[in-house]
C-alpha positions as CSV (number, residue, x, y, z in Angstrom):
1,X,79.8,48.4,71.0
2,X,79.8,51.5,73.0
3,X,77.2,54.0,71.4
4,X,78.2,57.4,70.6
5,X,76.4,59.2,73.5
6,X,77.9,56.9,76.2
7,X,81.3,58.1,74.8
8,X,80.3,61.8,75.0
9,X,79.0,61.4,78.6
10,X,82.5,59.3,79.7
11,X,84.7,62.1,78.0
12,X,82.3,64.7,80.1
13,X,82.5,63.1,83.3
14,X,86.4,62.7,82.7
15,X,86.5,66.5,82.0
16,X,84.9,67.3,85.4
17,X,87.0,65.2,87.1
18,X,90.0,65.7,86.3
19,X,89.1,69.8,86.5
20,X,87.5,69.6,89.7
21,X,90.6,67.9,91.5
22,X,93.8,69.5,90.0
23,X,95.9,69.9,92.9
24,X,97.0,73.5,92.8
25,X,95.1,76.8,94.1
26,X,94.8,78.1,90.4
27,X,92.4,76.7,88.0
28,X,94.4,78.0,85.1
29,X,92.6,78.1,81.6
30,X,96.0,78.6,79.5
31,X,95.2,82.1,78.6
32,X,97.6,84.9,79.1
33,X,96.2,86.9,81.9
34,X,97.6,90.6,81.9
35,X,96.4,94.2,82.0
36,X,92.7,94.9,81.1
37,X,91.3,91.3,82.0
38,X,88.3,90.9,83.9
39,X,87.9,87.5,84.9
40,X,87.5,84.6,87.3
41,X,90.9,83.5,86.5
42,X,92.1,87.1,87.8
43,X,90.5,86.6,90.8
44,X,92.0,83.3,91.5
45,X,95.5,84.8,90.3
46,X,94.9,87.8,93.3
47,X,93.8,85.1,96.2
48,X,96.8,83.4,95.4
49,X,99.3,86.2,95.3
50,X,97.7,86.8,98.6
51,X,98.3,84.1,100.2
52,X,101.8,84.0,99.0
53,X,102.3,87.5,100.1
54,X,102.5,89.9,96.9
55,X,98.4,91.4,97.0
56,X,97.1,93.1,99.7
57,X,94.0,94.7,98.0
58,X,90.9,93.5,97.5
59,X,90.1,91.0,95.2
60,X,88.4,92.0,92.5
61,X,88.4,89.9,89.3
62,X,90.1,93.0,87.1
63,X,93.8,93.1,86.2
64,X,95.3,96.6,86.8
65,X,98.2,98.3,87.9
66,X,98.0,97.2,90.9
67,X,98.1,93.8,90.0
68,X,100.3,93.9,87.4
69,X,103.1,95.0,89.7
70,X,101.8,92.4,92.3
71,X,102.8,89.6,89.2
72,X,105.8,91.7,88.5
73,X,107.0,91.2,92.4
74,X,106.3,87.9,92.2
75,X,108.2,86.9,89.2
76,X,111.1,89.2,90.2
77,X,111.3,87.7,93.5
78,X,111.2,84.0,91.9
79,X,113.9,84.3,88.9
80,X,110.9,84.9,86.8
81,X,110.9,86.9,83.7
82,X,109.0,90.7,85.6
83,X,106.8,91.5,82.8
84,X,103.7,91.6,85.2
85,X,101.9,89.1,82.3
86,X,100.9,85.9,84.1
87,X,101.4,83.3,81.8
88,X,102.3,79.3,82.0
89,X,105.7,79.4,83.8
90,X,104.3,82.4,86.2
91,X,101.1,80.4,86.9
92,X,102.9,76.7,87.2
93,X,105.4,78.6,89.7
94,X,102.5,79.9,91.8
95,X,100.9,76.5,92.0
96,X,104.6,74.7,92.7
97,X,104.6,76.8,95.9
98,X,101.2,76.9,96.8
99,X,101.6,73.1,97.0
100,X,98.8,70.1,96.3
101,X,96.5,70.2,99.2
102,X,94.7,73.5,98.4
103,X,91.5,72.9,96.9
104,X,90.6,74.9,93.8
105,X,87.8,78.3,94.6
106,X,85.8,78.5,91.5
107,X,84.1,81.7,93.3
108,X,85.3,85.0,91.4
109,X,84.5,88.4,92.9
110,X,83.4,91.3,90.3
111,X,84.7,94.9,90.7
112,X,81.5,96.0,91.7
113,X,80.5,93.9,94.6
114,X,84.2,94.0,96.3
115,X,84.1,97.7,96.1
116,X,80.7,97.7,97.4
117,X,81.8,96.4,100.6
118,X,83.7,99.3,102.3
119,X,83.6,103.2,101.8
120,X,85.7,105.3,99.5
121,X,89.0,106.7,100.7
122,X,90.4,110.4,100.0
123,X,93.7,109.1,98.2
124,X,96.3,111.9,97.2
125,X,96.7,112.1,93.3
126,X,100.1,112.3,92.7
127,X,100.9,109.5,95.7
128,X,98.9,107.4,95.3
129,X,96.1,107.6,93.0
130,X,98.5,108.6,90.0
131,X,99.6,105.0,89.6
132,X,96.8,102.9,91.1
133,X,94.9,104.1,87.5
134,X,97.6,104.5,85.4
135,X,97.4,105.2,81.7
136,X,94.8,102.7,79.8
137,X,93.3,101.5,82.9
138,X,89.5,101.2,83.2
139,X,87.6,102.4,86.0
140,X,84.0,102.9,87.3
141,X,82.7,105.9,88.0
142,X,79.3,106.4,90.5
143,X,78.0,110.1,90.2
144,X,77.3,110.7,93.8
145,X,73.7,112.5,93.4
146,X,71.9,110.5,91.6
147,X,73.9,107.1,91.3
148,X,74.7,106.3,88.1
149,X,77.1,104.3,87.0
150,X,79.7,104.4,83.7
151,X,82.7,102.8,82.5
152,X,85.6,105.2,81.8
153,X,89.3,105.0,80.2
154,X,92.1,106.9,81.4
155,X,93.7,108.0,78.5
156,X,95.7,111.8,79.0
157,X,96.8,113.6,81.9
158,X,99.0,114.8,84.2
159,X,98.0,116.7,86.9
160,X,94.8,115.1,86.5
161,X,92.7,112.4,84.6
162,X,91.7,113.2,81.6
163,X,89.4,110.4,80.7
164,X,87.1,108.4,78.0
165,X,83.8,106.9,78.5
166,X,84.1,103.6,76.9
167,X,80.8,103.5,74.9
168,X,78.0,105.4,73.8
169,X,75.6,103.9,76.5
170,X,77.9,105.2,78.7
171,X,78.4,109.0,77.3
172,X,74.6,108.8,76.9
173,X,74.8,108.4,80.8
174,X,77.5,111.0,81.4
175,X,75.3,113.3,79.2
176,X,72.1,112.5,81.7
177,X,74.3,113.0,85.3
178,X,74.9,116.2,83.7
179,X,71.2,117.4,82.7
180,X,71.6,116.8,79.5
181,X,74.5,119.3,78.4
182,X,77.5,119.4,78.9
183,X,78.9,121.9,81.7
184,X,82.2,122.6,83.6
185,X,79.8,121.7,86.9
186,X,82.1,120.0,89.3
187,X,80.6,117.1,90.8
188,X,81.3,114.4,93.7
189,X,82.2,110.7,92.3
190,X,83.4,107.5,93.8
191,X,85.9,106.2,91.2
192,X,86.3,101.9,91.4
193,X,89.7,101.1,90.1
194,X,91.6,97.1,90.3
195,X,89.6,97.1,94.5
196,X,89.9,101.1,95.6
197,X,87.2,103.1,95.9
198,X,88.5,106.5,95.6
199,X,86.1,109.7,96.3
200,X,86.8,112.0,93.3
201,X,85.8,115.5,91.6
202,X,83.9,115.0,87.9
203,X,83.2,117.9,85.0
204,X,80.8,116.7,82.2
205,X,82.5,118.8,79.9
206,X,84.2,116.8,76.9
207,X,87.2,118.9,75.4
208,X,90.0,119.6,73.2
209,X,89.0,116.3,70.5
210,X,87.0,114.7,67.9
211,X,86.1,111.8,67.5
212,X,86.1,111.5,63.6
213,X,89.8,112.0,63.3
214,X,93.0,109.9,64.5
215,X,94.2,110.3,67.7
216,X,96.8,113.2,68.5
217,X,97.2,114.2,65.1
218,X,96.7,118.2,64.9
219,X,93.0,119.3,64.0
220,X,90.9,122.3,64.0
221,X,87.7,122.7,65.8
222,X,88.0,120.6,68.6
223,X,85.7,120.2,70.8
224,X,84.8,122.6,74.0
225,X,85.7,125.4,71.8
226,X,89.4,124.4,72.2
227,X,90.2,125.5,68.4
228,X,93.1,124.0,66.6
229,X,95.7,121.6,68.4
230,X,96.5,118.0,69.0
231,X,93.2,115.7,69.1
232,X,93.2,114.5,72.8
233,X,90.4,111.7,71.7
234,X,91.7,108.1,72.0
235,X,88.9,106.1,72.3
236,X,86.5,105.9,69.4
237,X,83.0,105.1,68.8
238,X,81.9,105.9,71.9
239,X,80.1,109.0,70.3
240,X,82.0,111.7,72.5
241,X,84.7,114.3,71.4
242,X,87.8,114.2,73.4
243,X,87.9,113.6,77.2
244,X,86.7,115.1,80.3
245,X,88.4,115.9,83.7
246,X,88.4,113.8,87.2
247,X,90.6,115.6,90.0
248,X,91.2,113.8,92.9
249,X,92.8,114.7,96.5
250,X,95.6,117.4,95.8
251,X,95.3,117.4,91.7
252,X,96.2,120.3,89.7
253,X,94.5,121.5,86.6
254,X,96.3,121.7,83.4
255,X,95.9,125.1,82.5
256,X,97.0,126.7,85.9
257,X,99.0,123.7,87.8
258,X,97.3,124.8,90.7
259,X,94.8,123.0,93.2
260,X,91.5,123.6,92.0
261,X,89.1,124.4,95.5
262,X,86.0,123.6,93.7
263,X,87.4,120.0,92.8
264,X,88.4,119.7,96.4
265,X,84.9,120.5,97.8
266,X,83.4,118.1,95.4
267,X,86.2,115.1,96.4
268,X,84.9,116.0,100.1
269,X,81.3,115.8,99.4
270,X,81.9,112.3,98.2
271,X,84.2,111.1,100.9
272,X,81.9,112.2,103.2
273,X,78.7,110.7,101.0
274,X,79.2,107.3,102.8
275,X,79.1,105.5,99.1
């Protein structure tokens, strides 16, 4: 009688093989992959939109606008349902046209090191950069002077982003690239969003929330010293009140809608960092 163990080890070895030879490009795990992943199975999703045509960023690993309208093409283009969600039918259509002779990449490329291969562009705000971090999207932000790195969430804005930091580790790193209070300082970052690397213009200066009340509601003594109004704070526990500002080529402030020539020097210091 076979023992337990030798059953365990023939079900593993089964496992691996049948895993390591499936015969499309995509080595799908049967989860939904849509906005806000960060994964290996994103990466492989981008390669093969690329070959097919519908990417032509870099590949990164994160799901983000960009990619979600790179699905959305896709599906569109095939009779697909253009939700930009890559599920089963989206996936199994890929890997119909892909065909059986392309041998699965388990390699996966983070945000980080694909960014870190090429310098940061001056992208125009309401062109470009407006929709490559849309509304929700996460990005990375490297203060230009002394290299530190956060993870922020767009959340408000306009004329400009008005964004989150995700955590407390990262606003207790927002609070150090400013010196260790807040101020309306305006200084060069490089923002990493779904494979750009955009040169960009920061102020350490959360406003206009709190983070002990509900989102949007109306509340007094916001903070910044922006008194009584809606509470521009949507992402909580992250031990900041409200948001703070990142301009970026041609951005307006709120207050003014004008250009902003502080912000602009700032963007241009980081362009011309070399980061």
């Amino acid at each position: 009688m076979i023992s337990k163990m030798k059953i365990a080890v023939l079900v593993a070895a089964l496992a691996f093989t049948t895993s390591a030879f499936q015969p499309a490009g995509f080595a799908y795990t049967g989860a939904l992959l849509k906005q806000g992943i960060q994964s290996t199975d994103v990466a492989e999703l981008q390669r093969d939109l690329k070959q097919l045509g519908y990417f032509s960023v870099d590949i990164t690993g994160y799901f983000g606008s960009v990619t979600k309208s790179s699905v959305a093409n896709f599906q569109k283009a095939n009779g697909l349902t253009a939700d930009g969600v890559a599920g089963a039918q989206t996936i199994g259509k890929i890997t119909g046209l892909l065909g059986v002779d392309k041998p699965i990449s388990r390699g996966g490329v983070s945000r980080a090191n694909a960014a870190a291969t090429k310098s940061a562009q001056k992208l125009p705000w309401f062109d470009d950069v407006k929709s490559i971090y849309a509304r929700g999207d996460v990005a990375t932000v490297i203060d230009v002077q002394t290299g530190l790195k956060m993870q922020i969430k767009r959340t408000y804005g306009g004329n400009h982003a008005d964004v989150e930091t995700l955590t407390k580790e990262d606003t207790a790193i927002l609070k150090e690239i400013a010196g260790g209070s807040w101020n309306w300082t305006r200084r060069p970052v490089i923002v990493e969003i779904d494979g750009y690397r955009i040169a960009a213009s920061m102020t350490a200066m959360p406003h206009a929330g709190r983070d002990d009340k509900p989102e949007v509601v109306v509340v007094s003594n916001r903070s910044g010293g922006f008194g009584t109004g809606q509470n521009l704070d949507a992402v909580k526990g992250n031990g900041m009140d409200g948001h703070f500002d990142i301009h970026f080529l041609n951005s307006r402030t709120h207050s003014t809608n004008k250009v902003d020539s502080k912000h602009q020097d700032a963007i241009q210091k980081a362009f011309e960092s070399g980061m």
